[in-house]
N, C-alpha and C positions, 0 to 999 in steps of 0.2 A: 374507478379508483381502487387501488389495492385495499384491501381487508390485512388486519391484524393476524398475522400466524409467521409462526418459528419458520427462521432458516435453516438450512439442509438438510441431513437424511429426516427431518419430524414431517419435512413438507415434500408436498406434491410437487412435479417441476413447476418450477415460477423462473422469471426473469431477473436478474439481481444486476444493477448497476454499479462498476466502482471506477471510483475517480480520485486521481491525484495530480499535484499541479506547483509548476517549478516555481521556485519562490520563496518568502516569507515559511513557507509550510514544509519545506522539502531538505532540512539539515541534512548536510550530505549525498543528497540528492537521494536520499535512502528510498522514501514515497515513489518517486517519478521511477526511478530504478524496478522497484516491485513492480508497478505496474507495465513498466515497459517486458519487463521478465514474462508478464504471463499474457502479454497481447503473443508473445515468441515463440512461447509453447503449445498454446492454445490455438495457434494459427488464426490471429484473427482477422478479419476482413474490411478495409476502410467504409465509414457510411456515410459519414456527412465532416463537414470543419463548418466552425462559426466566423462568421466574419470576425475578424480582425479588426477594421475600422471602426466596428462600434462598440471595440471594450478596449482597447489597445494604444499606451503613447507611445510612438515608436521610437522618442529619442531615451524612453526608457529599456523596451526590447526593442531593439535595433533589428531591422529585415538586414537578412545576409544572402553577397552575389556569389556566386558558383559558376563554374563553366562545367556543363555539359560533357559526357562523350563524343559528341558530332559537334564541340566547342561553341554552341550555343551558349550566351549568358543568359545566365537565369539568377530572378529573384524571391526568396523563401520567408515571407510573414509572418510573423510570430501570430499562434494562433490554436486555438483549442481542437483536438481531430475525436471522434467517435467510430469507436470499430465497436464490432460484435465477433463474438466468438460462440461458437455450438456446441457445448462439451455435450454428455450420454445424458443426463439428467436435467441440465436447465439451459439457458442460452444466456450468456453472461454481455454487459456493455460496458466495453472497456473507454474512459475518459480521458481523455491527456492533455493537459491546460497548461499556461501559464497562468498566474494571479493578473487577474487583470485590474487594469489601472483606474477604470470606473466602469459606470451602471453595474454593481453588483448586481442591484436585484433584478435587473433585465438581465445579465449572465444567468443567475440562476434561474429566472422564470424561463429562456431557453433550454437551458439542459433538462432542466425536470420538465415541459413540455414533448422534449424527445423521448424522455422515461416514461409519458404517460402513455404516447404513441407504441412504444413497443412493450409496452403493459409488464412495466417495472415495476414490483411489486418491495423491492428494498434498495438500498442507495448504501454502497459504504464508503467512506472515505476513508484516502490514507494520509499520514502524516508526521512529519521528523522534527522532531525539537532539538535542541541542543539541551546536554545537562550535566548534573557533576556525577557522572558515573563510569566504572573504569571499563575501561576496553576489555580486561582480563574475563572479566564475568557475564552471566549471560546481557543479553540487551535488553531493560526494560520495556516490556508494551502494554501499552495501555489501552483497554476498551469501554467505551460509555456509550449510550443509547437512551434515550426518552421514549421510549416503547416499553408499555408495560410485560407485555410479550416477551421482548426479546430477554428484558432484565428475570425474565422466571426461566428461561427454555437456557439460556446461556451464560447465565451466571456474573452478567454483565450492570454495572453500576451507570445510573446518569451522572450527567457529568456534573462539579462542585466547583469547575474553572471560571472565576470571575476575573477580565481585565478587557483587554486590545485581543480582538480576532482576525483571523486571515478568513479566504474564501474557503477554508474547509469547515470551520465553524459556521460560517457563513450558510455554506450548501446544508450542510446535514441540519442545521431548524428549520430551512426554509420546506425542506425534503419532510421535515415532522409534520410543518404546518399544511403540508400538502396531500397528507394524510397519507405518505410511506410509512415504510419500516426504515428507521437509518441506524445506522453503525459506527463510529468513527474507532479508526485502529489510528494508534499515536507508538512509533519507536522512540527510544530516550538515546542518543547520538552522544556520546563522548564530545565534551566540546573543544578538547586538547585535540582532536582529529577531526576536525568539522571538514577538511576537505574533503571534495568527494571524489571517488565514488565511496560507501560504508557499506559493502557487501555484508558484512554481519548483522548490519540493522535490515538491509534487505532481507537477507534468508530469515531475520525473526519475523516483518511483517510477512511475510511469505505463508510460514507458519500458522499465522494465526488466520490468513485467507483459507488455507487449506483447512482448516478445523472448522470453520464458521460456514462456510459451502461442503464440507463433508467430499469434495471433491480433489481429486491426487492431483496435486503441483508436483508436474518433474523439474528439480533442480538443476540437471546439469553440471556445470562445474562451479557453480556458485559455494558448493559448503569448501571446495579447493579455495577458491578465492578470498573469503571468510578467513579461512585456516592462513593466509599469505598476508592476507592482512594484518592480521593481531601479530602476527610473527614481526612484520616489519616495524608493526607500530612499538613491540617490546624491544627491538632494535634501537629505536632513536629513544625511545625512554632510559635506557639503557647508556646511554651518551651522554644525559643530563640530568647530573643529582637530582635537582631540585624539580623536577619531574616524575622519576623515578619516586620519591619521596612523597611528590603526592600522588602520584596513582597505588603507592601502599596506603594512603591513608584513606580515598577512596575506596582501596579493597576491605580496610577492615572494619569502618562505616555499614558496605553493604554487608561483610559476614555476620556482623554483629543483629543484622536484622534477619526476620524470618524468608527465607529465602521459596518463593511459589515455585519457582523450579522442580523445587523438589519434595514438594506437596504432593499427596496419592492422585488427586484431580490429575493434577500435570503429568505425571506418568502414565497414568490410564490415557489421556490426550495424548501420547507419545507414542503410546501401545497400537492406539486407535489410527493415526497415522501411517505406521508401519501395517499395517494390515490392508489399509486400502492401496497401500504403494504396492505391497506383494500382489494384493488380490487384479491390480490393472496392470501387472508385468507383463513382458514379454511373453507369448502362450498362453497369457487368461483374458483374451480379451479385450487386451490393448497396451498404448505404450508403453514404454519402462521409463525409468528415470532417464531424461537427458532428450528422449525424441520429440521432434517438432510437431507432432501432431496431437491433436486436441485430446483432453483425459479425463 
């Protein structure tokens, strides 16, 4: 079983597990989004799916039929998949769930049985809420951890959320009680634009993956995306007063508070970013921003 010690560049390579899962947990789809972004980049490799029949009501995820290239029907189960990815430093397990409909804690005693097999050493979850915060500014995210560990190396708070939880609260105690390291990253989604996709909430939880693994996420055209997004969304705000009116009142709520954005921490985290992206560019070593292979 994993030992207590900090994530990225403090630790030796270890295995880190992250998972996110569509649902209750994924406002925007902004979660499922991130993680499907870096199984893409990371080139990473299918290892196992869980059965479907024994977490799954299908007349709530519905199996969908497809026809084939050689016009074969086919049909696609809603269902949990496990890839691994090999970046230069650790070897990452990427999770991709839906919330399933029961046996949580057989869901979770499987997935963290797979993490013990490949000597996952931390678990982090991702996850999108909906809130009252404006599209204009940056996207709040939130980290908490019950690891005394991680709360000293990363300046990270346990959490104080008392109510109704989904399988990401779920996973990450059951992942404490199993004597990991776990992490949970939470984006704050505008809830006037809850459709998805939330590219901006992606590229923040993005961000904060890329800090907390110390390892270079290439973005690709996602911060374009991001950028096209807020542009559309000041579009239709822009068409309706009474919208428009409140996402000013939403802006000056947040100006009026101390903004971490722009805290020395967070700059030096910004600093620190740009340097591993330079340092893994094109000619040093490996990819640049945007290529498919692992970084």
């Amino acid at each position: 079983m994993s030992t207590e010690q900090p994530v990225g560049r403090h630790a030796a390579r270890q295995t880190v597990m992250i998972a996110a899962f569509e649902g209750w947990n994924d406002a925007g789809s902004a979660a499922t989004g991130a993680l499907e972004h870096l199984a893409e980049v990371w080139g990473s490799s299918p290892l196992r799916e869980l059965d479907p029949e024994e977490y799954h009501d299908f007349q709530v995820n519905r199996p969908m039929v497809t026809t084939g290239p050689d016009g074969t029907r086919e049909v696609t189960w809603p269902t949990t998949t496990v890839a691994v990815a090999d970046l230069p430093d650790r070897q990452v397990v990427l999770v991709h769930g839906i919330e399933p409909s029961f046996r949580w804690r057989s869901y979770c005693r499987e997935l963290l049985d797979i993490a013990e097999e490949l000597d996952v050493q931390t678990v982090v979850t991702l996850g999108a809420l909906l809130a009252d915060v404006p599209h204009t500014r940056p996207i709040p995210l939130t980290a908490t951890t019950e690891s005394p560990g991680l709360q000293a190396v990363l300046d990270v708070e346990p959490s104080t959320y008392e109510g109704p939880t989904g399988i990401v609260g779920v996973l990450q105690h059951e992942s404490a009680a199993r004597g990991f390291q776990s992490v949970s990253l939470w984006a704050a989604v505008p809830h006037y634009v809850a459709n998805p996709p939330s590219p901006k909430a992606t590229l923040a939880i993005l961000a904060r993956v890329e800090e907390l693994l110390a390892a270079p996420v290439p973005l690709g055209e996602l911060p374009e995306d991001a950028e096209a997004w807020q542009h559309g969304v000041d579009e239709l705000a822009s068409e309706d007063a009474e919208i428009s009116e409140y996402v000013q009142q939403l802006e000056e709520a947040k100006d009026t508070a101390e903004l971490p954005e722009a805290s020395g921490d967070a700059i030096a985290r910004e600093f620190e970013r740009y340097l591993r992206r330079r340092d893994h560019g094109p000619g040093r070593g490996g990819p640049g921003q945007g290529s498919p292979d692992k970084g």
